[in-house]
C-alpha positions in Angstrom: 0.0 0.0 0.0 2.9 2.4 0.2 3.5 2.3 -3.6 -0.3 2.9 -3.7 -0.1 5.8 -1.2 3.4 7.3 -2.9 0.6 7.7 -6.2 -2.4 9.3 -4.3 0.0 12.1 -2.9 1.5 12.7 -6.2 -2.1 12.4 -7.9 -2.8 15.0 -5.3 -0.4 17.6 -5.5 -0.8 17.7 -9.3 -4.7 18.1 -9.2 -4.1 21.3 -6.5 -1.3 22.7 -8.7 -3.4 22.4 -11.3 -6.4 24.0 -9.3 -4.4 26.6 -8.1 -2.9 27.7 -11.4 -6.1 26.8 -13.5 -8.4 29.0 -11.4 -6.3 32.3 -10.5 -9.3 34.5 -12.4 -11.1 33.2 -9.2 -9.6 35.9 -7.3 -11.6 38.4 -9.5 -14.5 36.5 -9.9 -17.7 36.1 -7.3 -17.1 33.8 -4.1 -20.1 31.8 -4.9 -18.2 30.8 -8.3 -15.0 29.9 -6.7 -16.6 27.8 -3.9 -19.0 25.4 -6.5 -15.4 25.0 -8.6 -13.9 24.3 -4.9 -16.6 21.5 -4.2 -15.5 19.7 -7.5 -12.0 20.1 -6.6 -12.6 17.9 -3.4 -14.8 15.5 -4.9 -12.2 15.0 -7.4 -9.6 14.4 -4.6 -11.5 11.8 -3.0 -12.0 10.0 -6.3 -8.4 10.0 -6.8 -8.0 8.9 -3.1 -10.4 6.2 -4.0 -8.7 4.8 -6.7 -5.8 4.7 -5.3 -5.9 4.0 -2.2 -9.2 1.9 -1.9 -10.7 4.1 0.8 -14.1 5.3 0.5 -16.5 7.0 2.9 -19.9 7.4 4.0 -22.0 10.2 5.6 -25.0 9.0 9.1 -27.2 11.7 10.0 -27.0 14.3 7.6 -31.1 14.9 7.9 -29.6 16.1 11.9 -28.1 19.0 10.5 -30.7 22.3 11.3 -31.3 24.1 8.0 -29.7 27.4 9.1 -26.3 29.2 10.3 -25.1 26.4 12.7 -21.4 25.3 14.4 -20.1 22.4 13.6 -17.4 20.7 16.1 -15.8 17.6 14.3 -13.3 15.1 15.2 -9.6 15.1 13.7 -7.5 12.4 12.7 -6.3 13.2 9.7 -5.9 15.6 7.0 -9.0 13.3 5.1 -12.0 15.4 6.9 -10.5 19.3 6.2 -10.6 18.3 2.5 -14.1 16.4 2.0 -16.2 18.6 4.6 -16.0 20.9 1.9 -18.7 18.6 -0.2 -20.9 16.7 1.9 -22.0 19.5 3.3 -24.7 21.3 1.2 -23.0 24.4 2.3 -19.3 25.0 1.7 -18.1 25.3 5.5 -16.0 28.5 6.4 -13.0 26.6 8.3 -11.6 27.9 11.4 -7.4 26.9 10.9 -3.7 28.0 12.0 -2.4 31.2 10.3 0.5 29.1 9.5 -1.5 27.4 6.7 -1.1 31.1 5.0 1.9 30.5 4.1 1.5 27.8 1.4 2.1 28.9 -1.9 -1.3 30.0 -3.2 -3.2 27.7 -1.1 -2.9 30.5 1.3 -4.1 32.8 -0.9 -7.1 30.9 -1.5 -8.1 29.9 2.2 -8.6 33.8 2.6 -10.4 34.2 -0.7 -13.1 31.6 0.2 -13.6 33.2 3.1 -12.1 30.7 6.0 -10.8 32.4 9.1 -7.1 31.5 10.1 -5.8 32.3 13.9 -2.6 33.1 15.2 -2.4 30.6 18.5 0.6 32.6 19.7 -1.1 35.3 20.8 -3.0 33.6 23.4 -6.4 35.7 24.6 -6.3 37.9 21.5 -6.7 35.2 18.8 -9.9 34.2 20.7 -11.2 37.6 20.5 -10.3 37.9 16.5 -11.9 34.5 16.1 -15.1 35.5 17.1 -14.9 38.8 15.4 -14.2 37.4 12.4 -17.0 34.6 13.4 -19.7 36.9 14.0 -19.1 38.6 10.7 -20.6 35.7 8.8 -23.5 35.5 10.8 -25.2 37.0 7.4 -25.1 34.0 5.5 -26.0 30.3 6.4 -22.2 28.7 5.3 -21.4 26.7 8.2 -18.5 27.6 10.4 -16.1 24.5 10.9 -14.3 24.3 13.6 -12.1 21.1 14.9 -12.3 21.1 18.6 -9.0 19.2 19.8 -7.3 22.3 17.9 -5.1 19.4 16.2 -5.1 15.8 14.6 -4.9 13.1 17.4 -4.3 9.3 17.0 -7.2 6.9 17.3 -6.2 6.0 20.6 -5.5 9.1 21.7 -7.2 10.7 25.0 -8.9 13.7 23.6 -8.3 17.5 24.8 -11.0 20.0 23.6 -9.3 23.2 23.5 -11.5 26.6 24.5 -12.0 28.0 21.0 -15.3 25.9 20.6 -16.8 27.6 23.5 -15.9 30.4 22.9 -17.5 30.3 19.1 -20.8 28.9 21.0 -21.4 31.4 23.7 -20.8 34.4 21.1 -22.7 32.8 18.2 -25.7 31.8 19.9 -26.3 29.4 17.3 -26.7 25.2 17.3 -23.8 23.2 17.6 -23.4 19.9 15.5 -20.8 17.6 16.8 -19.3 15.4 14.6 -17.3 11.5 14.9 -15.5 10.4 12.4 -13.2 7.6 12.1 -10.8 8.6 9.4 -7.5 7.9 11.2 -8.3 4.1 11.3 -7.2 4.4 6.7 -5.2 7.3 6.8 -2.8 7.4 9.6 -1.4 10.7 11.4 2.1 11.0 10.7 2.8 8.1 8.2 2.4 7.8 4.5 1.0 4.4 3.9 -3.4 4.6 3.8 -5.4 1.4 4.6 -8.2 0.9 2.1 -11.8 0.7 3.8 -14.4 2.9 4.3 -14.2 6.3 6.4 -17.8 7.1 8.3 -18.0 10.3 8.7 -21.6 10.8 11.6 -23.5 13.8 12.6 -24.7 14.0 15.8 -27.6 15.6 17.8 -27.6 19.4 17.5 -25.9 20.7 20.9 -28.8 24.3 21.0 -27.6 27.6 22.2 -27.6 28.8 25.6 -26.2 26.2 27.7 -23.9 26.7 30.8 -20.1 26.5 30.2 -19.4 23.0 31.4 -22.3 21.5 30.4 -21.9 22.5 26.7 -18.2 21.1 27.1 -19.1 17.8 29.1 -22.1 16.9 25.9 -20.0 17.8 23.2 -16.9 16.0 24.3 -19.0 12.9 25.5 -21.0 13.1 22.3 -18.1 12.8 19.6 -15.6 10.8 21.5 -18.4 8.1 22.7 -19.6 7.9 18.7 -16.1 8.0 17.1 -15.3 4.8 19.6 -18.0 3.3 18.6 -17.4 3.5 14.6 -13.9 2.5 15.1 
């Protein structure tokens, strides 16, 4: 499966060089047009991820998901879920993500252009506030704001750690919040190269509505998607 894996990456990196060249009169061009030739950008990668790799996915409980401006708090394990959340969602997700990611070579260029909100975690208190600042500014349109609670991928086995960003997003937004398990790090690995053909489940849970105490929100969301990513592992 390494050979196979080697393929998918170089597969990959040619279809987002070719995305990113391709499409630079995006930049001019209304967000709602880039974001519908985004979504076939993604599907495309999980085709070739499919294909080469064997690994396919499904979605449980998309009829869960309110039809208006929501949160959505998923599980990470790999970088599988920050590329397909951008198509099974009916709405292109605004993704919340390190400022670091700016600095890729047009990729960058195009987080900020589709309207995703990066954060500089360095600066502590004040990345919280811009967070939200920036957060509450899309409040005007019913995109989903994507947000991956453990603040990095962790290991299958890993005991979870739900940083204070998600809270902070759901006592400001006063809007639902939709956890999310996943079990994508069972076929594509943190931190190795080789992918294990099978079938990534991607679940969304019951909405998590607006207005609850501070602990309780954190103890239902964290029981929520750790209890449900066990279980599809």
């Amino acid at each position: 499966m390494l050979f196979r894996s080697l393929l998918y990456y170089l597969l990959f990196l040619l279809n987002l060089l070719v995305f990113c060249i391709t499409f630079l009169p995006l930049f001019v061009m209304p967000r709602s047009i880039g974001l519908k030739v985004l979504s076939i950008w993604a599907k495309l990668s999980q085709k070739l991820l499919f294909y080469s790799c064997k690994i396919d996915f499904e979605v449980i409980g998309r009829d869960k998901i309110p039809n208006q401006k929501i949160l959505i708090a998923s599980k990470h394990q790999s970088a599988w879920e920050t590329i397909n959340f951008i198509h099974i969602l009916n709405e292109t997700p605004i993704m919340i993500f390190k400022k670091e990611l700016l600095f890729i070579p047009l990729f960058g260029l195009y987080a900020l252009k589709f309207g995703n909100i990066a954060i500089n975690r360095k600066v502590g208190t004040y990345a919280i506030k811009d967070m939200i600042k920036k957060a509450k500014k899309t409040l005007r349109n019913n995109r989903p704001i994507l947000i991956f609670p453990e603040g990095t991928r962790q290991g299958i086995l890993s005991e979870s750690s739900y940083k204070r960003g998600i809270l902070a997003l759901y006592k400001n937004l006063n809007i639902p919040c939709v956890p999310v398990a996943l079990n994508s790090g069972k076929y594509w690995p943190r931190n190795t190269l080789k992918k294990v053909p099978g079938k990534i489940t991607v679940e969304f849970l019951d909405p998590i509505p607006p207005g609850m105490a501070d602990d309780q929100f954190m103890e239902i969301l964290k029981d929520q998607i750790d209890t449900a990513s066990k279980k599809l592992l």
